[in-house]
C-alpha positions in Angstrom: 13.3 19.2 -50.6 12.4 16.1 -51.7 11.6 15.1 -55.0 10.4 11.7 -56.4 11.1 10.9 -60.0 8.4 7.9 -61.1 10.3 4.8 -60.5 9.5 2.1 -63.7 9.9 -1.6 -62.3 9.5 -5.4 -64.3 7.9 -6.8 -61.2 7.0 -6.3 -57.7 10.3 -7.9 -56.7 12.5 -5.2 -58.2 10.6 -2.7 -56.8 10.8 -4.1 -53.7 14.7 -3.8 -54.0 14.2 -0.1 -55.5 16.0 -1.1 -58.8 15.6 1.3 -61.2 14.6 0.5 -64.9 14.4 2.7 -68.0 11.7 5.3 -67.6 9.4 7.2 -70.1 6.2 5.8 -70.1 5.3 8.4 -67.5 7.5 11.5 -67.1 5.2 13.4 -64.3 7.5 13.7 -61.6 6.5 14.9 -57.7 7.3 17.2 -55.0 7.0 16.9 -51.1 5.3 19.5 -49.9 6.5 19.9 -46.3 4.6 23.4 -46.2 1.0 21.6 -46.2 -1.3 21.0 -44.2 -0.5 24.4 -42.1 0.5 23.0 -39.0 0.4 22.5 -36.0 -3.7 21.8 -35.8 -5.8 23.7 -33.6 -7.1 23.2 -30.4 -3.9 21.1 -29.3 -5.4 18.5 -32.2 -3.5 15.6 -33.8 -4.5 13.7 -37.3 -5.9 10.6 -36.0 -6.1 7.7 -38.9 -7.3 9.2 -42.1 -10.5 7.0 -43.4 -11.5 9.2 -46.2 -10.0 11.7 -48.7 -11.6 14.0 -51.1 -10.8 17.1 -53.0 -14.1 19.0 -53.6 -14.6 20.9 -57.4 -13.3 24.1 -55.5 -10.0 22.4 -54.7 -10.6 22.7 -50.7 -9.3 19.1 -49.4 -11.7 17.1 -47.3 -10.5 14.8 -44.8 -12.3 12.4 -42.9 -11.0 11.0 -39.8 -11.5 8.7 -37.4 -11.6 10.0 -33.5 -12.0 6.9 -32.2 -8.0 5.8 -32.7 -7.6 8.7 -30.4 -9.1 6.3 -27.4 -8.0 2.8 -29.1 -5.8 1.4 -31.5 -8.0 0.6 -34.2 -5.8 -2.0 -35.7 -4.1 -4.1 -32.9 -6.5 -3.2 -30.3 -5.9 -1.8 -26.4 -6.1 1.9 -25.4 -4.1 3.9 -27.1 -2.6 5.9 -24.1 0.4 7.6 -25.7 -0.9 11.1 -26.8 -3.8 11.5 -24.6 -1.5 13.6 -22.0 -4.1 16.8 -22.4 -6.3 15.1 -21.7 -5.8 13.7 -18.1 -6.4 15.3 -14.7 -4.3 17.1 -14.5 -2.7 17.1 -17.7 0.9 15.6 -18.4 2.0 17.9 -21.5 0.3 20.5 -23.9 -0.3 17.7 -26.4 -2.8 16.6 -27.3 -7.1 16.2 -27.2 -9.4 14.4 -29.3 -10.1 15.6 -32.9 -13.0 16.0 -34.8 -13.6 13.6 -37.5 -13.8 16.5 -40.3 -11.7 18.5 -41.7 -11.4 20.7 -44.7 -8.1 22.5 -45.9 -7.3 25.4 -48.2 -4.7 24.9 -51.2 -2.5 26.9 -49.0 -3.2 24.5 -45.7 -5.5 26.8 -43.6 -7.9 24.6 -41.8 -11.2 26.2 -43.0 -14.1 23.6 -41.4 -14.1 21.2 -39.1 -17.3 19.0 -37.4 -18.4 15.7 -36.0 -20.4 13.3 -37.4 -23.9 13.5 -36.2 -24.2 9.6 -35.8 -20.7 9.5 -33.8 -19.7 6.7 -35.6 -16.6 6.2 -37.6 -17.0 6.9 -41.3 -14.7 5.1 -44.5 -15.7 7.4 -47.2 -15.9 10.9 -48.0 -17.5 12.8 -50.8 -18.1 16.3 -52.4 -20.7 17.5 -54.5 -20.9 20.5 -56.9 -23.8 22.3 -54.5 -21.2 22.1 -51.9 -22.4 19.2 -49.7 -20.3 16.5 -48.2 -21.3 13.3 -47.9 -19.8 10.8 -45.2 -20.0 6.8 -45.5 -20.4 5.1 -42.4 -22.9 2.4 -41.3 -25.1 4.2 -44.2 -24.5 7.6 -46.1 -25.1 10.9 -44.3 -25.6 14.3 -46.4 -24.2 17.2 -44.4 -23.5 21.1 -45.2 -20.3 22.5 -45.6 -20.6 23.7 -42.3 -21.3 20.1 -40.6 -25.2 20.7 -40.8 -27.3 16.8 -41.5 -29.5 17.1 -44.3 -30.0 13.7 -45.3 -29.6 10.2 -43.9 -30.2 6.7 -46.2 -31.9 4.2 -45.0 -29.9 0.9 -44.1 -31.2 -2.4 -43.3 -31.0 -2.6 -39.2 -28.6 -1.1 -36.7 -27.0 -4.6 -36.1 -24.2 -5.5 -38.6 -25.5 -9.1 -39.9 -23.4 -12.2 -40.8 -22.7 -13.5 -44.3 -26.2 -15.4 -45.4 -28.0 -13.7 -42.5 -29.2 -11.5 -44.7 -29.7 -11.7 -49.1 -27.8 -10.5 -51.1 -29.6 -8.5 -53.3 -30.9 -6.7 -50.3 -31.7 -3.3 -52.1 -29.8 -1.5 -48.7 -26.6 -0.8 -47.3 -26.1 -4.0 -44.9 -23.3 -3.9 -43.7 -20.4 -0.6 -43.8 -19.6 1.8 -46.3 -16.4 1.0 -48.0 -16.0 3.2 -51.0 -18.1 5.3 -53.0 -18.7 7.6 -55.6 -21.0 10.5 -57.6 -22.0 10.6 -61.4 -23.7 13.6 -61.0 -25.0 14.6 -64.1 -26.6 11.2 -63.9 -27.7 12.2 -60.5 -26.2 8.6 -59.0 -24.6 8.0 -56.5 -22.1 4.8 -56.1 -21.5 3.1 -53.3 -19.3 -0.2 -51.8 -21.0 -1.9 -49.3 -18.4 -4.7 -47.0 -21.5 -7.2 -46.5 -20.1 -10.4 -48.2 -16.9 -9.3 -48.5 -17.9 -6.2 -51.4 -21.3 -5.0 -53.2 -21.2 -2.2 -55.6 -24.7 -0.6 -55.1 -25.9 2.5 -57.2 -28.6 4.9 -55.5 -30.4 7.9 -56.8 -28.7 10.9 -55.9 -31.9 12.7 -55.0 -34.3 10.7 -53.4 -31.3 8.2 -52.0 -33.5 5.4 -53.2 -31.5 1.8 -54.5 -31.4 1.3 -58.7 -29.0 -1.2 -59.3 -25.6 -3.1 -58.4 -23.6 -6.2 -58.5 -20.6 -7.8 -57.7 -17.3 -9.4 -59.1 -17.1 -9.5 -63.0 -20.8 -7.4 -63.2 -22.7 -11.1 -61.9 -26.2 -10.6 -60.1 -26.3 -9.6 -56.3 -28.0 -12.5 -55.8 -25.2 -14.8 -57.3 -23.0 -13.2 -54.6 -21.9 -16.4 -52.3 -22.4 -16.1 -48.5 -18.9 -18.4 -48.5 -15.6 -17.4 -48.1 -13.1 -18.0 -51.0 -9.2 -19.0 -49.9 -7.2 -16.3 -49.2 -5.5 -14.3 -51.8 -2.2 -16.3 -53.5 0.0 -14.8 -56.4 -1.5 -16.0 -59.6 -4.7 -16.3 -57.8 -6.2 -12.9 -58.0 -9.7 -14.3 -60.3 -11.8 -15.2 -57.4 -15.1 -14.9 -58.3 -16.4 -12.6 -55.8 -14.6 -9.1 -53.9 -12.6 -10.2 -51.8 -12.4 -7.3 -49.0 -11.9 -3.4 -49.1 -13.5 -2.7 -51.8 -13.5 0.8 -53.5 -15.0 2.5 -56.7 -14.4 5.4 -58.5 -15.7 7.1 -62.3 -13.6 8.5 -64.5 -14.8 11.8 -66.1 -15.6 9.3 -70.3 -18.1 7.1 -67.7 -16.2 4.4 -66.8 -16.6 2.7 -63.5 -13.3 1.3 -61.8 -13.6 -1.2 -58.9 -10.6 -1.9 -57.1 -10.4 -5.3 -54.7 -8.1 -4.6 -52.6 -7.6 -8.0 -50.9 -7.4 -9.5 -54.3 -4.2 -7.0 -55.6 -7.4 -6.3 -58.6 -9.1 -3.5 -60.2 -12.3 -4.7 -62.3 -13.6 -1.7 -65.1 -17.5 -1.8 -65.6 -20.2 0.2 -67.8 -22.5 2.1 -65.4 -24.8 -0.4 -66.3 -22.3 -3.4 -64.2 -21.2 -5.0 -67.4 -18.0 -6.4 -67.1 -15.2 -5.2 -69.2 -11.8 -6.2 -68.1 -10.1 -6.2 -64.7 -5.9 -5.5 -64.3 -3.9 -6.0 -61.7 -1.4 -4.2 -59.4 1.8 -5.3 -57.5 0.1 -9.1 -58.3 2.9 -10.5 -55.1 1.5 -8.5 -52.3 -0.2 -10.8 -49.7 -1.8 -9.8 -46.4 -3.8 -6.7 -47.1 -3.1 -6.8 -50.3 -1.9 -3.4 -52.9 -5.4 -1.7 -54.4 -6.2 0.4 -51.9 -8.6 2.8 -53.8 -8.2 4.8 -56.6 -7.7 8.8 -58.3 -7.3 10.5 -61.3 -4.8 12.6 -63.2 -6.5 15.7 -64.3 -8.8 16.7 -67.1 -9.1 16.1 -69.9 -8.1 12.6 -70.6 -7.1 11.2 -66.8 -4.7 9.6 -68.5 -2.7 8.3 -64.9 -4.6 6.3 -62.3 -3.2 6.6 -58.5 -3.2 3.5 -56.4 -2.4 3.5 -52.6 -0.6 0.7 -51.3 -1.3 -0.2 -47.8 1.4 -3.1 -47.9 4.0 -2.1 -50.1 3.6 1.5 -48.9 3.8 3.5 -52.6 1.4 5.1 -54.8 1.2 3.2 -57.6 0.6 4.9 -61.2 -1.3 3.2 -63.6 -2.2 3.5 -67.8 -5.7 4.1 -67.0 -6.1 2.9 -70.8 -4.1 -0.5 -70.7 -4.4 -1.2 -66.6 -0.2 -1.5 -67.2 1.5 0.2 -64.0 4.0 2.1 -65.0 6.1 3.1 -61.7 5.4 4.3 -58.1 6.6 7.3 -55.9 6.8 7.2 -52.0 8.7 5.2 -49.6 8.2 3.0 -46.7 8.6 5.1 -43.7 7.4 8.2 -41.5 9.4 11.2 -42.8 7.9 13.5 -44.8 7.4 12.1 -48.6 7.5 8.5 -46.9 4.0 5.8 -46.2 3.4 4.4 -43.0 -0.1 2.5 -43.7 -0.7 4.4 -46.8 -4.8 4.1 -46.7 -6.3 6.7 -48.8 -5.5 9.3 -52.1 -7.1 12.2 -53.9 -6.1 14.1 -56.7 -6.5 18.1 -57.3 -7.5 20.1 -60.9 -3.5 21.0 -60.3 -2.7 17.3 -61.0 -1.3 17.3 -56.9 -1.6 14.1 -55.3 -3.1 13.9 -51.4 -2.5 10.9 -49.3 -3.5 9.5 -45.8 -2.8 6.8 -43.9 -3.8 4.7 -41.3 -2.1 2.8 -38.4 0.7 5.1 -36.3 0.8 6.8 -39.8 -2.3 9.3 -38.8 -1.3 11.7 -41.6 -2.0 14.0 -44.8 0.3 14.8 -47.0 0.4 16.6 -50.3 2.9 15.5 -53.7 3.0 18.4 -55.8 2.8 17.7 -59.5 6.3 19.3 -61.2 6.2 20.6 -64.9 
């Protein structure tokens, strides 16, 4: 059993050392779960990298995956040739063949659905409405059934993904990939990051799938966006005045829209409306990929607790949603159970559990259960 009491640090450089400071800002404390997902997967299946992460209103766990890493490695490049033995003609060992990219898991770790993507391309974003439909991000947005069934497609500008200033700005379309995204629903809007230029927030109606709004860094005009590259990332240097990579976005259930820059260690809060209101940030050291990896909630009522995955540093970081002060992390740098290898995406329950996935040689879920 392993048990992670929230670790309270001064500064990225203590926690980096795993000294221990005073606690109580935040006394919510978590539990490995070794007994979730039920495994081993069907159909001699392994996780492949996990590019997506959702826990739909009736608490089933959606995870979107990506095949592809089954065939290649999606980060360093070359075939990936080290569980493909089922495989081959004739076959080396009982493990293993190429997922699909959906899955969907009970609170108890059955594996209730699982599809492919009509397009066949790899997806970055999953979501779930209150009707019960999922909704995939990939070059564009795709509305499926529960049961992997298209309903809807948006339209994107071309199949080809264009170069910066190829293309404007304020082109009123997903351009390039779908990074992050998602729903206010009883506004019927749908939110959406879009990588062209390095990050656009973009705001669709959930119905017809037709553009309304967006912008960029600190709430300025898509067509202030710059079709230049800013100098990488340096500590003390997080203001840049554009996204600068991996951009996510989530809405907090009081209507406030959270942005998180991922290759600028940032997270920017907005109005629905893209007015700027302040922007904190998280592990402010971290170079290379950066800490602000995406973004969930503590449960209802007040979502007091913000969960940051850290693709560097390898923690989820816990955030004061009200004061962007973090108070702590939980996890480890490793692959045991309870430990991060690429830690790439996270998703809350109405439990207050904590879902992960990662990325990388990671290629995992795991569940943190949240202890009274």
């Amino acid at each position: 059993m392993i048990i992670f009491r929230l670790k309270v640090f001064s500064s990225l450089a203590t926690a980096l050392l795993g000294v221990s400071l005073a606690a109580g800002a935040c006394a919510q404390n978590f539990q490995f779960d070794a007994t979730w997902p039920q495994l081993p997967l069907p159909n001699q299946w392994e996780f492949e990298g996990i590019t997506g992460l959702v826990v739909a209103p009736d608490d089933v766990i959606w995870v979107l995956q990506r095949p592809s890493d089954y065939d290649e490695d999606p980060i360093f490049g070359g075939p990936n040739v080290r569980t493909n033995y089922a495989s081959l003609d004739p076959p080396s060992a009982m493990c293993c063949l190429k997922p699909e990219a959906v899955l969907a898991f009970s609170q108890d770790g059955e594996l209730l659905h699982h599809w492919n993507l009509a397009n066949g391309l790899s997806g970055h974003l999953i979501l779930a409405d209150s009707e019960g439909h999922i909704w995939v991000g990939t070059d564009t947005v795709h509305k499926y059934t529960k049961e992997g069934e298209l309903v809807a497609s948006m339209e994107r500008l071309g199949t080809e993904i264009p170069q910066a200033g190829d293309v404007p700005a304020d082109t009123p379309l997903v351009v390039g990939r779908v990074e992050g995204g998602t729903f206010d629903e009883a506004a019927r809007e749908l939110y959406l990051t879009d990588n062209y230029l390095h990050g656009r927030v973009l705001v669709f109606d959930m119905d017809t799938l037709k553009f309304k709004r967006g912008w960029g860094a600190y709430g300025k005009p898509l067509s202030e966006i710059s079709v230049t590259d800013h100098p990488a990332y340096t500590p003390g240097n997080h203001d840049a005045p554009d996204f600068r990579g991996h951009v996510t976005i989530a809405l907090s259930a009081d209507g406030v829209v959270y942005v998180a820059d991922r290759n600028s260690n940032r997270i920017q809060v907005f109005t629905p409306a893209g007015e700027f209101q302040r922007e904190f940030v998280v592990a402010p050291e971290t170079l290379g990929r950066g800490s602000t990896g995406g973004m969930a909630f503590s449960p209802l009522p007040d979502q007091a607790h913000m969960y940051v995955p850290d693709i560097m540093n390898n923690v989820v970081w816990v955030v004061d949603r009200a004061s962007g002060k973090t108070l702590g992390h939980f996890g480890f740098f490793g692959k045991n159970g309870g430990g991060f290898h690429w830690l790439h995406m996270v998703a809350t329950d109405s439990f207050g559990n904590v879902y992960t996935g990662e990325v990388d040689e990671g290629k995992r879920v795991q569940r943190f259960v949240a202890l009274p």
